[in-house]
C-alpha positions in Angstrom: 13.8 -14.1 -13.6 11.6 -17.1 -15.0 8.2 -15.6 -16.7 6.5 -18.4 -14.7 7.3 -16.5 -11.0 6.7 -12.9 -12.6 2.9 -14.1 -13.9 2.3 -15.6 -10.6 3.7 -12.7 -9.1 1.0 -10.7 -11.1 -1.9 -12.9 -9.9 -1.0 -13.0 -6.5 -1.3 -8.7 -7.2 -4.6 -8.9 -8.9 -5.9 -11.2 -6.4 -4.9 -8.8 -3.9 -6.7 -5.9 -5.8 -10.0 -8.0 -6.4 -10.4 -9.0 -2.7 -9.6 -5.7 -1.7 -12.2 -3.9 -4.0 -14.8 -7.3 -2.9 -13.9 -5.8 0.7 -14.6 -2.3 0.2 -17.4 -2.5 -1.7 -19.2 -5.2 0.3 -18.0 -5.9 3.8 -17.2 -3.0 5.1 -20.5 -1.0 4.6 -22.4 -3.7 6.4 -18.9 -4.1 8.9 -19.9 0.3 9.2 -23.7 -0.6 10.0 -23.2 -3.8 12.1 -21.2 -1.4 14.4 -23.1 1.6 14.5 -26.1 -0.5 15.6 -24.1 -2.4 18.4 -22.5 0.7 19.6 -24.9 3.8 19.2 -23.0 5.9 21.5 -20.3 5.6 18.7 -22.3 5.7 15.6 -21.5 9.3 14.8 -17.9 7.6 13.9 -19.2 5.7 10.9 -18.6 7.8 8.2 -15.1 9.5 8.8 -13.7 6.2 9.5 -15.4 4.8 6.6 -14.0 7.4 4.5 -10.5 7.4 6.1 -10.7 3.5 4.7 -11.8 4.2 1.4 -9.4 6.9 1.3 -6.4 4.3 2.4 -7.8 1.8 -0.2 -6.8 4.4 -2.8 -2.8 4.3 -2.3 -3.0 0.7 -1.8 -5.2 -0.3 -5.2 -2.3 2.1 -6.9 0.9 0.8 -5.0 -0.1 -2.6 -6.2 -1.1 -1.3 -9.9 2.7 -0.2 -9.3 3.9 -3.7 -8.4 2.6 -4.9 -11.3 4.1 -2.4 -13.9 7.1 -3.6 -11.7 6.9 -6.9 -12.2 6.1 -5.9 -16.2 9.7 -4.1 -16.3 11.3 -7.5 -14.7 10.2 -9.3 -17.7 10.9 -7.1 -20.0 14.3 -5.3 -18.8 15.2 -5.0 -14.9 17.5 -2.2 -15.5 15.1 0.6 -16.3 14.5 4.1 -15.3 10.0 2.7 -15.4 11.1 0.2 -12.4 13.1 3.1 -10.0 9.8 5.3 -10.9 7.3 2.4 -9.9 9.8 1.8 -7.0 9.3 5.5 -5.9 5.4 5.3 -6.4 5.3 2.3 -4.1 7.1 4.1 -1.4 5.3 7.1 -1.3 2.3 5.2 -1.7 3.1 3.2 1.1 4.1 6.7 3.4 0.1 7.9 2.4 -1.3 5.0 3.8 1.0 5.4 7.0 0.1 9.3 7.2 -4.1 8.2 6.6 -3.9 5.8 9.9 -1.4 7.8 12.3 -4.1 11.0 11.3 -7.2 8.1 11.8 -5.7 7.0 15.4 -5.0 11.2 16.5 -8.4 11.8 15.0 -10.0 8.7 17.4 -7.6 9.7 20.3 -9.3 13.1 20.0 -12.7 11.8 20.2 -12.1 9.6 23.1 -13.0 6.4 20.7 -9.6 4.9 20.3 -10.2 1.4 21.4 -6.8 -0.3 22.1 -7.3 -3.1 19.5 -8.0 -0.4 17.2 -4.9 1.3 18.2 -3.0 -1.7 17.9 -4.6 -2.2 14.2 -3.5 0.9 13.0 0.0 0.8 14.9 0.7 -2.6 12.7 -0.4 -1.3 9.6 1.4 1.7 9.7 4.6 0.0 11.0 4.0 -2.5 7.7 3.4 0.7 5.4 6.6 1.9 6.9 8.7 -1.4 6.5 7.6 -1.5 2.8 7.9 2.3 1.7 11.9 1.7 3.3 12.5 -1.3 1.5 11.1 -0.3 -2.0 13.6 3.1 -1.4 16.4 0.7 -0.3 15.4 -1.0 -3.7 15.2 2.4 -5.5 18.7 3.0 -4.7 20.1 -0.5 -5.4 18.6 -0.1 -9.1 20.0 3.4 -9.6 23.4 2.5 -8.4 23.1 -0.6 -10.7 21.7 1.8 -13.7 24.7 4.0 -13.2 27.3 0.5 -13.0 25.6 -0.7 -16.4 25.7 2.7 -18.2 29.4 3.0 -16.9 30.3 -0.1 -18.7 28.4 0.2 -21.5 30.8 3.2 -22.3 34.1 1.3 -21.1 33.1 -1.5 -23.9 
């Protein structure tokens, strides 16, 4: 793969991570506020959902430092045993964040606060979590099969 696509690869992933961490840190504290003042009948809500988010922010800021030690072991060597780990990583990352929402959406059902937008919010992003922890195991296993082929021939030569 050209170095040029892998290093904008990487930005695209630290840009990711810096809005991200900009969003955490800044938005949604005054997002928390805003709503606990226009809904008071909710505000008891504001912490566990704003810990439920920080605590999904987590195994997304590592899942992407993952993509990029990925995207390290495509320019140095594909074919590595780092890149099926960082593959596995990702996906399991990616099955936290689903398990975080689906427990954030029983938790609101429970409460009698789950507001179908929000439902439908956390519906998509664990659908996307999902899609991605699938396709970085259907990834994993295409690499390991491709591990095996290369090793195979590297004993037939």
């Amino acid at each position: 793969m050209k170095r040029g696509t892998t290093i904008f690869l990487k930005g695209a992933v630290m840009a990711i991570g810096a809005i991200v961490l900009i969003l955490c840190v800044v938005w949604l504290p005054t997002m928390a506020k805003h709503s606990a003042d226009l809904f008071p009948e909710f505000a008891y809500l504001k912490w566990p959902i704003l810990i439920g988010l920080y605590l999904t922010a987590v195994p997304f800021n590592l899942a992407l430092y993952q993509a990029f030690k990925l995207l390290t072991c495509i320019e140095e060597n594909a074919f590595s045993t780092k890149a099926i780990v960082a593959l596995h990583r990702i996906k399991l990352y990616a099955l936290l964040i689903t398990a975080i929402y689906v427990s954030g959406i029983v938790f609101l059902l429970i409460q009698n606060a789950l507001h179908p937008g929000i439902a439908m919010v956390g519906i998509i992003i664990s659908f996307a979590s999902v899609t991605i922890s699938i396709f970085a195991a259907v990834l994993q296993e295409l690499l390991r099969n491709a591990l095996k082929l290369k090793a195979e021939n590297d004993y037939t030569v």
